[in-house]
N, C-alpha and C positions, 0 to 999 in steps of 0.2 A: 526302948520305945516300942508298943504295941503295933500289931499292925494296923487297927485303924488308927492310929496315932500317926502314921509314916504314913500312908493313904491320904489323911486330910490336910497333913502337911507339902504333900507334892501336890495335894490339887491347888493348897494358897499360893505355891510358888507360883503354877502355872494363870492362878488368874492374873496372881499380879504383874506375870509378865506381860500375859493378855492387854492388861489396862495402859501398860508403860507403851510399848506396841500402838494401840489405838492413839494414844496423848502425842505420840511423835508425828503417825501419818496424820488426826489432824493439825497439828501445828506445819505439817507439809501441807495439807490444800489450806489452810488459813493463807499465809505467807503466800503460796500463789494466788490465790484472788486477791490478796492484796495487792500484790504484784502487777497482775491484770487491771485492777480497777484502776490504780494508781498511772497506766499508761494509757486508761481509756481516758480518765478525765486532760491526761497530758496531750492527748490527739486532740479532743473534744476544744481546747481550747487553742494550739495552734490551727485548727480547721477556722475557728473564728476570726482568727486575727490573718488568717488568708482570705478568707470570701470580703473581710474588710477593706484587707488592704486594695485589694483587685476591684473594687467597687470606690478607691478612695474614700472611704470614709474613717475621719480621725477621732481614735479612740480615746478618753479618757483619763489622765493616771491615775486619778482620785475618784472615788466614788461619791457621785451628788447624784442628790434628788431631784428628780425635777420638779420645778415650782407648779404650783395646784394654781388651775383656772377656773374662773367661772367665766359662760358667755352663750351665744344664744345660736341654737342653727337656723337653717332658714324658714323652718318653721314655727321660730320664737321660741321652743324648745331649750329653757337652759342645759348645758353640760356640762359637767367637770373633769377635769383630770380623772383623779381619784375614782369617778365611777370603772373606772378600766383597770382598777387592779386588777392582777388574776389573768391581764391580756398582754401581749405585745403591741406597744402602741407606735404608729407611724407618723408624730407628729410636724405637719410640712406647714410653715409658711408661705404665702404666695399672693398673689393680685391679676387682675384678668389682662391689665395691661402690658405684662412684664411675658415678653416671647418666650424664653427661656421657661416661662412654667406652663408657658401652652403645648412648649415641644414635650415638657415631664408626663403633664398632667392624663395621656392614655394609655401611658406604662405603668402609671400609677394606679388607675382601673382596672388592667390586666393583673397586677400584684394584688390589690381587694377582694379582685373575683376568685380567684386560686387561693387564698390564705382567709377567706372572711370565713368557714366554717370552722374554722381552728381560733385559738385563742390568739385573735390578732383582728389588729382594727387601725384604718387610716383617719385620723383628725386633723384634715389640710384647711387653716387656718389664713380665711385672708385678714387682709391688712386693709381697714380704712374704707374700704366700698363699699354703697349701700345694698341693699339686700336685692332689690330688682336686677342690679348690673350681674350679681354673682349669682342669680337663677337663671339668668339669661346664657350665662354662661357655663353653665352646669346642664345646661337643656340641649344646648349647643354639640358639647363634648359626648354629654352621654354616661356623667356621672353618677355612678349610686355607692359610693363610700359619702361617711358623713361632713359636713362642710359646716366651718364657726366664722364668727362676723365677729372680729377683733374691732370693731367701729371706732377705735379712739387710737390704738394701735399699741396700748400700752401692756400685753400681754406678748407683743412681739417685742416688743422693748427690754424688755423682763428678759428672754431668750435670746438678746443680742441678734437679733434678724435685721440687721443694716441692712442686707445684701436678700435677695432673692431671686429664686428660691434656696432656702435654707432648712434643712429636713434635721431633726432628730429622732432616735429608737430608744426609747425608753421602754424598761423590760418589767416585769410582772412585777416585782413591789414597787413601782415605781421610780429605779434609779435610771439614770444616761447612759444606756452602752457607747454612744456614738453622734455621731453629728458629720454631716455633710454637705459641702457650700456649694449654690449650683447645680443645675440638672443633672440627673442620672437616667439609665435605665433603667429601670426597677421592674421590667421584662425578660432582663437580662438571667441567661442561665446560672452567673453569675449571682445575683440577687433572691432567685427563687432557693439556690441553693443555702444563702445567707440565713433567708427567715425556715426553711425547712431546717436547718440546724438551730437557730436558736429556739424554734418552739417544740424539738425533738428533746431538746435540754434542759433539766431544771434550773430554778436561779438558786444560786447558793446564799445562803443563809449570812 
């Protein structure tokens, strides 16, 4: 063997050791970010199912859709579900008569005003009143989240809202993370920390 013959041969060894070298240490940071990722989304979601639990609200086992609306705010205004893809939506039944949603209803303007520039929006949904009682009542409070005229009541029906107030979170494409019967505080550090985790988080596919 010449000597550039033994020259070009020890530089191939050494690239190729070069390249084996390189293929291991990334197969070592591959494997840890995996690693990492794999324990972020594990936190990501017991975090969620603590701000739930701590706020009572019961989770889901199955993933559903929620059912798509049409119906009118108090501006005659129709609105649908489905226009809120892409948001986290706060959908709350309630009626002006009902104490329990009067105690809700300016913890629920405190949640609006803190989360309305991010992808999230309240759709509190009365039941059966006409449109003067729930402006009167909305003037009263001091409401500026948007408010729908379920007038027949059958959109709360659809929802199984026997009972009020009855709130569900339904998340950017549209499916139910949750549902909770009865007031909450949704002022609660508790709660702020809920929807700032789930709009810090993507929805999974």
């Amino acid at each position: 063997m010449g000597e550039d013959q033994y020259i070009m041969r020890k530089l191939e060894r050494r690239i190729e050791q070069m390249i084996r070298d390189f293929a291991r240490k990334a197969f070592q940071v591959l494997f840890v970010a995996f690693l990492f990722l794999n324990s972020l989304l594990l936190n990501q979601a017991e975090a969620k199912d603590h701000f739930m639990e701590a706020l009572g609200i019961f989770e889901l086992d199955e993933k559903i859709e929620a059912p798509d609306f049409t119906l009118k705010d108090l501006n005659g205004k129709e609105v649908k579900l489905k226009d809120y893809r892409g948001k986290i939506v706060f959908l709350n039944f309630w009626a002006t008569w009902c104490l329990p949603c009067r105690v809700e209803m300016p913890s629920m303007e405190k949640l609006y005003a803190q989360f309305k520039s991010r992808d999230f929006t309240i759709l509190a949904i009365n039941l059966r009143e006409n449109s003067r009682t729930v402006k009167d009542f909305q003037k009263e409070f001091k409401l500026t989240f948007p408010i729908l005229l379920d007038t027949d009541g059958s959109v709360g029906l659809e929802y199984a809202a026997r009972a009020i107030p009855t709130t569900y979170l339904v998340d950017r494409k549209g499916y139910i993370i949750g549902a909770a019967l009865g007031p909450r505080d949704w002022a609660s550090k508790e709660a702020f920390e809920l929807f700032n985790h789930l709009l810090d988080t993507a929805t999974p596919s």
